[in-house]
N, C-alpha and C positions, 0 to 999 in steps of 0.2 A: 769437388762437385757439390750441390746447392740444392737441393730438389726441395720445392714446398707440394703441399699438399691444400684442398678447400672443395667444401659442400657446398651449395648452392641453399640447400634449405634450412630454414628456422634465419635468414639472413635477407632483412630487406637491400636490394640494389644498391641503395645507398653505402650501405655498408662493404658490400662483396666487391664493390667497385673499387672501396676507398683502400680494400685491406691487399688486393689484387696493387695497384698504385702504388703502394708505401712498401710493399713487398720488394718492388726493384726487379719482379720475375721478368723475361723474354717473350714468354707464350705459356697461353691455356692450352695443356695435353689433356683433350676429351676423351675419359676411360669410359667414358657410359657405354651402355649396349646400345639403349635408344638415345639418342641424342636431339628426339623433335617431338618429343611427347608435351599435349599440352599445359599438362601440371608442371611441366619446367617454366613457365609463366620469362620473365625476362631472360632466362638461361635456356630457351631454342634455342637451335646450332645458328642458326641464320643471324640470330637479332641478340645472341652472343655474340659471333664475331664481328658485326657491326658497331657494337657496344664496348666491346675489348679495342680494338684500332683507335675508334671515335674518344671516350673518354680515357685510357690509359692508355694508349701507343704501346699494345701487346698482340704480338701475334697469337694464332690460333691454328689448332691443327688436330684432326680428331681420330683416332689409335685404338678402332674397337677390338683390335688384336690383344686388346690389354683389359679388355674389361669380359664378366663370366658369361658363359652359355645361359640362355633361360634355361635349359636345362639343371642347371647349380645353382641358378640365381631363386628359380622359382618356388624352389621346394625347402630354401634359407627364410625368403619371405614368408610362409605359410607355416611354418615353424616345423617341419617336418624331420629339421635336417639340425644341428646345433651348430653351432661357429664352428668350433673347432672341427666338425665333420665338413664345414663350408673351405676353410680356409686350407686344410687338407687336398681337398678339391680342385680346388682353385689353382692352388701353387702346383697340384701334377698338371693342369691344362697348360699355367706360363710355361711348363717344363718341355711338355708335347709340344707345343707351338714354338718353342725356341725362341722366345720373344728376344731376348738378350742377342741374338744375333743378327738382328736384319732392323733390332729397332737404334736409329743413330743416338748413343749418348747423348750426342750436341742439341740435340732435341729436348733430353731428358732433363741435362746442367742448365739450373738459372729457368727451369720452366716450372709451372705448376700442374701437378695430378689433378683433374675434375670430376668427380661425381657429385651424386644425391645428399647423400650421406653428410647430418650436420658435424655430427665425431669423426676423428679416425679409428678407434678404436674398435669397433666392428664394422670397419668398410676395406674394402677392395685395392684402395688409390694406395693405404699405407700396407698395402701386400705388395702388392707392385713397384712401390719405392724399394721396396727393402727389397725384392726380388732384385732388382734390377740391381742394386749397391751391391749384395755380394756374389748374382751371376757375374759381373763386370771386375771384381776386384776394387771397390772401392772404397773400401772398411771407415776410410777417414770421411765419405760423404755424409753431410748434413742432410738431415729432412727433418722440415718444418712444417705443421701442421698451419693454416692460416685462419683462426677461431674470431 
C-alpha cells in the first residue's frame, strides 16, 4: 500500500499540479471539513475536480468522515488546545467514527490525503494516513508526504 499525502498552501497550481502528476497517484482523497471555502483559491471542490481529471487524469473524491470536527479543529487554530492535545483528539474521533471500517482501502492505495496544511507534521492528512496503516494492518505501507 502507497498512500501520499499534500497541502494545497504555500503551492502555486503550477506546482501542486505538477507534484500531484509525477506522483503516479489514482485520486485526490479530500480530508478537508470545508471543501469550498474561498481562500482555497484553485483547490474549490468543484474547480479541483475539474482541474485534477483535465490536467493530471486523477480521480477525486471527498471523505469528510476523515477530516476534524470544528469543534477540535477550532480551538487548535486559536491556540487554545496544543497539538499533542489536538492530535489526541482527533485520533479518538477516527476511533468513534470507525473510519477504518466502512472507508474502502482501494480508495486509500495509490491515492493522495488533501488538506490546507503546507507540512505534515502538524496536520491531520498524516494522522489519518497512519491511522489508517495500522487500523488496517499494514505496517509495510508507505506514506509520502508530496512537498
Amino acid at each position: 500500500m502507497k498512500i501520499f499525502t499534500i497541502g494545497f498552501t504555500e503551492k502555486k497550481a503550477e506546482r501542486f499540479f505538477a507534484l500531484i502528476k509525477l506522483s503516479g497517484t489514482k485520486r485526490i482523497v479530500d480530508v478537508r471539513l470545508n471543501n469550498s471555502s474561498q481562500l482555497s483559491a484553485f483547490a474549490k471542490k468543484d474547480d479541483l475536480k475539474y482541474f485534477l481529471k483535465e490536467l493530471c487524469d486523477v480521480d477525486y473524491v471527498h471523505l469528510p468522515d476523515l477530516a476534524p470536527t470544528k469543534e477540535i479543529l477550532s480551538p487548535y487554530q486559536k491556540k487554545e488546545i496544543t497539538w499533542p492535545q489536538y492530535e489526541e483528539k482527533f485520533l479518538t474521533l477516527m476511533s468513534k467514527r470507525n473510519v477504518e471500517k466502512y472507508v474502502n482501502p482501494e480508495i486509500i492505495d495509490e491515492g493522495c490525503l488533501l488538506c490546507s496544511e503546507h507540512q505534515p507534521h502538524q496536520c491531520h492528512r498524516r494522522l489519518v494516513a497512519n491511522y489508517l496503516k495500522q487500523a488496517w494492518g499494514k505496517t509495510d505501507a508507505i506514506v509520502k508526504d508530496l512537498i
